[in-house]
Backbone as JSON Lines, residues from 0, in Angstrom:
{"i":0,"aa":"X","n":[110.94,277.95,115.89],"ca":[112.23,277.49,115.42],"c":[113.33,278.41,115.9]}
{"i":1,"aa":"X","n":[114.61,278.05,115.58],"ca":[115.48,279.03,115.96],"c":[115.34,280.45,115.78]}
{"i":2,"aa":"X","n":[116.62,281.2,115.1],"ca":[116.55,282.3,114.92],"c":[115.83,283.06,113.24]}
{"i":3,"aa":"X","n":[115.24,284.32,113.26],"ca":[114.75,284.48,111.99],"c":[115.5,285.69,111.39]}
{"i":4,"aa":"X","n":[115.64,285.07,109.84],"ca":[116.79,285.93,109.11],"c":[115.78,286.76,107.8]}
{"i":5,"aa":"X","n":[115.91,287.71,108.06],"ca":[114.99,288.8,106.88],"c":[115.42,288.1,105.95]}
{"i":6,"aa":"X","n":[114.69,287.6,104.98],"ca":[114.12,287.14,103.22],"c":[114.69,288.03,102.59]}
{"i":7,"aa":"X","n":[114.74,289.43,102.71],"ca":[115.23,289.9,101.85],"c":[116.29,291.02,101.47]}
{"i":8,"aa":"X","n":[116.67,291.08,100.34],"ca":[118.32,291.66,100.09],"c":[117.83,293.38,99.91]}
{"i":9,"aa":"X","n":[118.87,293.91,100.67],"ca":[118.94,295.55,100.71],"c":[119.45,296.06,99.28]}
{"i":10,"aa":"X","n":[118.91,296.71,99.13],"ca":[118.98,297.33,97.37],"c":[120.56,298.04,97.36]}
{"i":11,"aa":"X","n":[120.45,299.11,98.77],"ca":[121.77,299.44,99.94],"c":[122.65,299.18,99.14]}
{"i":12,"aa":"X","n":[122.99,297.44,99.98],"ca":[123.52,296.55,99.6],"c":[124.43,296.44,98.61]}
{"i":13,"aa":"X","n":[123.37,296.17,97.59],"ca":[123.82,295.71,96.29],"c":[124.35,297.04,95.5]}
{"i":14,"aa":"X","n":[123.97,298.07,95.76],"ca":[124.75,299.17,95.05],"c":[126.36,299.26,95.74]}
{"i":15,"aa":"X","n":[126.18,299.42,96.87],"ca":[127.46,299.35,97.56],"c":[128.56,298.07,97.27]}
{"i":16,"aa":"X","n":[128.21,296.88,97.56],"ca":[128.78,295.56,96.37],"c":[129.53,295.91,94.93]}
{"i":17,"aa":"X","n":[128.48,296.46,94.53],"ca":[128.93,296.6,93.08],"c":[129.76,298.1,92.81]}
{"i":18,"aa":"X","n":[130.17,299.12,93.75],"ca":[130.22,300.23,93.56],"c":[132.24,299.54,94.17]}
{"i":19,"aa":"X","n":[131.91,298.34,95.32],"ca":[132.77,298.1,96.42],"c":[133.95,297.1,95.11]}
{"i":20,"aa":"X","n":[132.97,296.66,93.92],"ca":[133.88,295.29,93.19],"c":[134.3,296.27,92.18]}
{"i":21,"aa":"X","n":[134.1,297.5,91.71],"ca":[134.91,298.07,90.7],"c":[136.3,298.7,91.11]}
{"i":22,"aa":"X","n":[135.81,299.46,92.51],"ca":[136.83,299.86,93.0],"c":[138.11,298.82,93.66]}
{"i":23,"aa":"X","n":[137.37,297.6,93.52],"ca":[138.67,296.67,94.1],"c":[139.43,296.08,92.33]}
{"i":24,"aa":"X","n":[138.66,296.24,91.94],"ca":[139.61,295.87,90.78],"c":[140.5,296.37,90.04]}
{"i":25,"aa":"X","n":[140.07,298.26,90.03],"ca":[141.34,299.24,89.92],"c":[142.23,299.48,91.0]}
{"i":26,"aa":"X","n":[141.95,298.8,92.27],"ca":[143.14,298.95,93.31],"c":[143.74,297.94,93.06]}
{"i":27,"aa":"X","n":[143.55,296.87,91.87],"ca":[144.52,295.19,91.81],"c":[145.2,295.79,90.84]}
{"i":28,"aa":"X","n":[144.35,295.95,89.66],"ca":[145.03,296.88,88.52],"c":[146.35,297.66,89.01]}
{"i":29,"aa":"X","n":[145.97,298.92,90.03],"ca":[147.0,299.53,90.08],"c":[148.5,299.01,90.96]}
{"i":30,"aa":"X","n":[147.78,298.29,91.74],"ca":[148.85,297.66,92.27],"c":[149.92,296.96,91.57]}
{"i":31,"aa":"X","n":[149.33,295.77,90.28],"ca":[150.16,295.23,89.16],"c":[150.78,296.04,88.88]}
{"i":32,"aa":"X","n":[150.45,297.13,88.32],"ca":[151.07,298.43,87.22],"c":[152.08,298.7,88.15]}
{"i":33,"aa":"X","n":[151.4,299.56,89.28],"ca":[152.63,300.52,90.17],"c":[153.96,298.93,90.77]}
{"i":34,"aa":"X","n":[153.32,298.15,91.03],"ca":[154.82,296.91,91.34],"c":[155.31,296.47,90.2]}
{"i":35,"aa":"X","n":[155.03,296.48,89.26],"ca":[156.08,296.11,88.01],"c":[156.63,297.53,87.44]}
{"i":36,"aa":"X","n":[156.08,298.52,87.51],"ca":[156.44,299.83,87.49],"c":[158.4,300.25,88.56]}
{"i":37,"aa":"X","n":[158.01,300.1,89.85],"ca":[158.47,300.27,90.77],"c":[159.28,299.48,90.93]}
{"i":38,"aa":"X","n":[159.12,298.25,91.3],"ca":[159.44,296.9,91.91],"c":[160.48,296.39,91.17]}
{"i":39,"aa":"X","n":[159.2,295.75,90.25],"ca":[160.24,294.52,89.21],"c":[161.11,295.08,88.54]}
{"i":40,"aa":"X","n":[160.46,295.74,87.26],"ca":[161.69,296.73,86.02],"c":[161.26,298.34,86.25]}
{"i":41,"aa":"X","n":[162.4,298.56,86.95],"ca":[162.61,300.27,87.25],"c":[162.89,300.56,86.45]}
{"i":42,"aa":"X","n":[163.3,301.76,85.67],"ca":[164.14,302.11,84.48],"c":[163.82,302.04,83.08]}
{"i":43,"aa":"X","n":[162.9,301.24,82.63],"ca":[162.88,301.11,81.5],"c":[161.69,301.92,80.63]}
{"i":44,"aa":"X","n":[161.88,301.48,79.72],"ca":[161.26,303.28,79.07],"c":[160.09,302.73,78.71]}
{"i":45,"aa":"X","n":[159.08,304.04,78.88],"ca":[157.67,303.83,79.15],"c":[156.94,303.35,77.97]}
{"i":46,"aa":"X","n":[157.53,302.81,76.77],"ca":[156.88,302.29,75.71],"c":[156.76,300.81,76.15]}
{"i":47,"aa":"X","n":[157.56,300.26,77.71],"ca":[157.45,298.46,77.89],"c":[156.63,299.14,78.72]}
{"i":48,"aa":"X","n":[156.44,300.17,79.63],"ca":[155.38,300.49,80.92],"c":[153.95,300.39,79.9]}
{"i":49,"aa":"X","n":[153.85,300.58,78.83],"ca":[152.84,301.09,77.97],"c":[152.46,299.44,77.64]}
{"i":50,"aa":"X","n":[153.28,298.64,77.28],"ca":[152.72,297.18,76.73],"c":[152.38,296.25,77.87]}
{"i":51,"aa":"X","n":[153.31,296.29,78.87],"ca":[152.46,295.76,80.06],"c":[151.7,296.2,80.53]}
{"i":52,"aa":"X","n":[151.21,297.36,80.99],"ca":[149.7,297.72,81.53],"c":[148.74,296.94,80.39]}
{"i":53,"aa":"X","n":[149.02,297.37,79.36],"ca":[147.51,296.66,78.39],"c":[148.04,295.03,78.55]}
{"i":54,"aa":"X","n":[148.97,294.53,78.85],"ca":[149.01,293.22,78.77],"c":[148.49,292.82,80.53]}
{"i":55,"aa":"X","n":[148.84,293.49,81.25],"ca":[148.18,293.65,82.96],"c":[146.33,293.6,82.55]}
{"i":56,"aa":"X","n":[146.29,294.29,82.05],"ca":[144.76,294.82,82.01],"c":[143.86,293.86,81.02]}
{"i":57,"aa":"X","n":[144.55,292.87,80.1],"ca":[143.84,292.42,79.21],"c":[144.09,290.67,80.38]}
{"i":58,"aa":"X","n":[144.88,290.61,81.33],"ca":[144.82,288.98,81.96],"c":[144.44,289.29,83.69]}
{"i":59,"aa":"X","n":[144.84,290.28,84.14],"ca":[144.41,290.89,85.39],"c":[143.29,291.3,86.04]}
{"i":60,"aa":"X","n":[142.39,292.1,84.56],"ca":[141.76,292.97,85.29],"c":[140.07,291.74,85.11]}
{"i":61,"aa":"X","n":[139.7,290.88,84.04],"ca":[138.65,289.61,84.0],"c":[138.73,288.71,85.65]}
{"i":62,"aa":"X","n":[139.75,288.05,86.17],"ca":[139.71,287.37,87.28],"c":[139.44,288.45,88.35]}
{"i":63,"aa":"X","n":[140.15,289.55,88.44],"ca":[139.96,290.09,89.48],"c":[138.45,290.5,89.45]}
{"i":64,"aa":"X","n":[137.61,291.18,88.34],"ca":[136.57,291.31,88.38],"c":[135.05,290.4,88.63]}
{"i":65,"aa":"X","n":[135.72,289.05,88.54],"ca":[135.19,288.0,88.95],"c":[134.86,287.44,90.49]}
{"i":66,"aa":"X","n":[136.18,287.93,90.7],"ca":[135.88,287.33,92.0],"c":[135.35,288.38,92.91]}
{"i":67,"aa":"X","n":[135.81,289.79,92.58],"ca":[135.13,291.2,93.45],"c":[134.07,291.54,93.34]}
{"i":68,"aa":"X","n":[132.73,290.54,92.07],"ca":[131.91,290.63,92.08],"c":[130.88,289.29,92.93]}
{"i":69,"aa":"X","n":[132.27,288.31,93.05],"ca":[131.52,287.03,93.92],"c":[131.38,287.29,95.14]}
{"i":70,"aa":"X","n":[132.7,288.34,95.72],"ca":[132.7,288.58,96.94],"c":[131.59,289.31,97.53]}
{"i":71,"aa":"X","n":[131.52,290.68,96.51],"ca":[130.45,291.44,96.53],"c":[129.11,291.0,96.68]}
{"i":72,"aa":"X","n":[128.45,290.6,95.82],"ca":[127.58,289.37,95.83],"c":[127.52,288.4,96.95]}
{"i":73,"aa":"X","n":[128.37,287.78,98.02],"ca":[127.96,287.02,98.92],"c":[127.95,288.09,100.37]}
{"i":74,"aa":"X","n":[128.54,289.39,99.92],"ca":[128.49,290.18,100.92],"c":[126.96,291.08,100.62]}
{"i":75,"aa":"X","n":[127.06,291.38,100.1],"ca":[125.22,291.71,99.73],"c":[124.14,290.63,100.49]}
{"i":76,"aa":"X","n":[124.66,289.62,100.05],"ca":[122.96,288.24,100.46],"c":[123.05,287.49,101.63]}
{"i":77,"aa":"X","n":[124.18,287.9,102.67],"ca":[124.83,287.82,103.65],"c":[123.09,287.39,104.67]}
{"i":78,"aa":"X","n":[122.43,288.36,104.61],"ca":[121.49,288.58,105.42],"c":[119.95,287.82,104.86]}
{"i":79,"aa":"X","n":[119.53,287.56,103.57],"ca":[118.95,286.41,103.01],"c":[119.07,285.25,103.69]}
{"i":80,"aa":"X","n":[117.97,284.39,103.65],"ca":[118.18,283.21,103.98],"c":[118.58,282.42,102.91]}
{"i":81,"aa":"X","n":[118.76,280.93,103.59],"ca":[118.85,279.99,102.34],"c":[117.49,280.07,101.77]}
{"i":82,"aa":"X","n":[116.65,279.61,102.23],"ca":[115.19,279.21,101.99],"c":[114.58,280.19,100.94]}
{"i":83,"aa":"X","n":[114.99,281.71,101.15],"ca":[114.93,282.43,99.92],"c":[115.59,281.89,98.8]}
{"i":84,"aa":"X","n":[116.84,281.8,98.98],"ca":[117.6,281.98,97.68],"c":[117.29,280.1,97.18]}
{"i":85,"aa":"X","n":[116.35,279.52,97.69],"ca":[116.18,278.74,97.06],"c":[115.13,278.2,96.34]}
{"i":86,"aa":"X","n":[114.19,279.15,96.71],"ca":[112.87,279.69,95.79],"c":[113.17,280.13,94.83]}
């Protein structure tokens, strides 16, 4: 048959994935913070910097972790076949 794709997933991999989706989610995190920090409302006193981060962090930081773990995850099994992952 055509070409043959190793069955199976690098352990590597999957630590690096998951080491790769935390760190992308405190670089989204900080990015929100530091551009509404910076960006949007300059100036204002750090008791609103204080309610938006926890309001950043309580709607920001669930999606982003979702998807940096889907990404992660299809970048890990990249090298799996289908035929595995369908056993």
């Amino acid at each position: 048959m055509g070409t043959q794709v190793n069955p199976r997933i690098s352990g590597g991999r999957v630590v690096i994935a998951a080491v790769a989706s935390e760190v992308a989610v405190m670089a989204v995190l900080m990015v929100v913070v530091l551009g509404y920090r910076f960006v949007i409302a300059p100036g204002h006193p750090a008791s609103e910097y204080t309610t938006f981060n926890d309001a950043a962090g309580y709607y920001v930081a669930p999606p982003a972790a979702g998807l940096a773990a889907l990404f992660g995850a299809f970048w890990a099994c990249r090298t799996a076949s289908a035929r595995f992952a369908l056993n």
